[in-house]
C-alpha positions as CSV (number, residue, x, y, z in Angstrom):
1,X,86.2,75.4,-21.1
2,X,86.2,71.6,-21.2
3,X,84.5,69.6,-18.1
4,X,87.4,67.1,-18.5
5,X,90.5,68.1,-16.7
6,X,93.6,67.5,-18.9
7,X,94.7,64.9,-16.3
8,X,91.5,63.0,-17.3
9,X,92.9,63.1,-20.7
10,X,96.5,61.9,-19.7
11,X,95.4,59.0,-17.8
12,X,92.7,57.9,-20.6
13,X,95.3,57.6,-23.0
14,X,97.8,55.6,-21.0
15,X,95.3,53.2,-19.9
16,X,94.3,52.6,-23.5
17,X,97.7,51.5,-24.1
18,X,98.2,49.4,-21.2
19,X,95.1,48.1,-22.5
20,X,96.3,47.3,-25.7
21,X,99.3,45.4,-24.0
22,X,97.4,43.5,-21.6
23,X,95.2,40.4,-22.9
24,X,94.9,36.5,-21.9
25,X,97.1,36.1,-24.7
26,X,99.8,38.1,-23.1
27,X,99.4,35.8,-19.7
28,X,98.6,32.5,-21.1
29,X,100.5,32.5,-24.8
30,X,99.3,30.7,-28.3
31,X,99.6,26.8,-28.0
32,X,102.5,25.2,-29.5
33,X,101.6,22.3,-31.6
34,X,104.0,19.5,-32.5
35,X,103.8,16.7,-34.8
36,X,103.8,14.1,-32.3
37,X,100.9,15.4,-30.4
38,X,102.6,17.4,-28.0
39,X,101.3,20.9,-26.8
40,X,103.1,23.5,-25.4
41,X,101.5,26.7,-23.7
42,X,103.8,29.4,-22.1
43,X,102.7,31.0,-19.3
44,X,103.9,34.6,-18.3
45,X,103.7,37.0,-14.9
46,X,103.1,40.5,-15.8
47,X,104.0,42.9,-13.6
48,X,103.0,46.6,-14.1
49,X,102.7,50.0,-12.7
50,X,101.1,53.3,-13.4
51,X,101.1,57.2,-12.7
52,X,100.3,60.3,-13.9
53,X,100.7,63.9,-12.2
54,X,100.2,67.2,-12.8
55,X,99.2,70.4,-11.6
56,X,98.8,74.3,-12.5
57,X,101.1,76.6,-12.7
58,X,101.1,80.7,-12.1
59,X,99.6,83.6,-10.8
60,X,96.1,83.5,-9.8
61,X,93.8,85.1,-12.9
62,X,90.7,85.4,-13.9
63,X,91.9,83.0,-17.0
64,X,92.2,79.5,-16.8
65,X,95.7,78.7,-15.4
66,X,98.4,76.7,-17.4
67,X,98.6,73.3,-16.6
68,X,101.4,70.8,-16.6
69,X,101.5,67.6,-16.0
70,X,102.8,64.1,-17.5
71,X,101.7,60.4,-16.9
72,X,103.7,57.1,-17.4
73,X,103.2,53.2,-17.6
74,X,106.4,50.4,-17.1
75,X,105.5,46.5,-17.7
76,X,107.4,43.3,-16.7
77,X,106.7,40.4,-18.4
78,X,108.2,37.1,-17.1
79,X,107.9,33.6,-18.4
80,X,107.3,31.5,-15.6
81,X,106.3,28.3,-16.6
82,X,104.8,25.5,-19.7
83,X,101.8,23.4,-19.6
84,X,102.9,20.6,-21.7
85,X,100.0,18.5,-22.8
86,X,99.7,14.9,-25.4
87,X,97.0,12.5,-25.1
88,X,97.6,11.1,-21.7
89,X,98.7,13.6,-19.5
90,X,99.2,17.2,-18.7
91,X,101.7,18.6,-17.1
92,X,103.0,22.2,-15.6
93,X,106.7,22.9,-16.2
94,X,108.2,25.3,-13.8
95,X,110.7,27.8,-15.7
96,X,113.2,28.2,-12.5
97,X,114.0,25.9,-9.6
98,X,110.7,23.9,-8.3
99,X,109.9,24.3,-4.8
100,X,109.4,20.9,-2.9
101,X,105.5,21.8,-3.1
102,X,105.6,21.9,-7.1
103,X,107.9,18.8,-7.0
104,X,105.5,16.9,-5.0
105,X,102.4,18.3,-6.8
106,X,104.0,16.8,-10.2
107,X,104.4,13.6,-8.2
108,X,101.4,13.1,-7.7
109,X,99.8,12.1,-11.2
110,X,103.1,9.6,-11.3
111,X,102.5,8.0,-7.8
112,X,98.6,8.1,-8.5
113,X,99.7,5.7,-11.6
114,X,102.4,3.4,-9.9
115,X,99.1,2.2,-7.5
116,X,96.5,2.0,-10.1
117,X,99.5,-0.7,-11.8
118,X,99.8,-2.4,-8.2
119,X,96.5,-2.5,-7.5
120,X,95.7,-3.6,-10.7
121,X,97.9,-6.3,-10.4
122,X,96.6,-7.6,-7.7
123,X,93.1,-7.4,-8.6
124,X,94.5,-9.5,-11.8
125,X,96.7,-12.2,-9.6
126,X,93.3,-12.6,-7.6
127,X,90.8,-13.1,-10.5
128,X,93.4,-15.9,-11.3
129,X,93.5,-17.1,-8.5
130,X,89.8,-17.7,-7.9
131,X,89.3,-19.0,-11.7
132,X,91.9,-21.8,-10.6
């Protein structure tokens, strides 16, 4: 008699495969590299589920009773997004419609931009000024 139940044994070996399955790279993919210094990384949702049952079966003997039982493992994997990066910004890329909140949170490195150019162009008009 083993001191591991065969349900032990059931749910070891789907883990392991779930295991397998599930890494970083799975959630955050390989970066895409293109000649023009552009990088693209996919980003994925997973999803999963797990269970495993069993029990044993007959009349009550003095030998061990027969068991049956089964386990199972389902995985969803959705793309949900890029981060596109070159050499002056990065960006996240929303796969399906952007909310307003992930409209204006993508706005913000544009708008943060626009007033560094007015600013600076005041800060320049002024420094002309003065040296006139």
């Amino acid at each position: 008699m083993t001191s591991e139940h065969e349900i032990q044994g059931l749910m070891k070996t789907a883990m392991d495969s779930l295991r397998q399955i599930l890494d970083v790279n799975t959630i955050i993919g390989n970066i895409i590299e293109s000649s023009n210094g552009i990088s693209v990384v996919p980003v994925s949702r997973i999803s999963c589920g797990f269970v495993a049952g069993g029990g044993e079966y007959g009349r009550p003997q003095k030998e061990e009773l027969p068991f049956a039982g089964g386990s199972g493992a389902g995985i969803s994997v959705q793309p949900v997004a890029f981060l596109v990066m070159n050499h002056e910004s990065v960006r996240l890329i929303p796969i399906y419609g952007a909310t307003p909140l992930d409209k204006a949170i993508e706005a913000v490195p544009v708008v943060a931009e626009q007033i560094q150019a007015i600013f600076g162009k005041n800060a320049e008009k002024d420094a002309e000024l003065n040296l006139s």
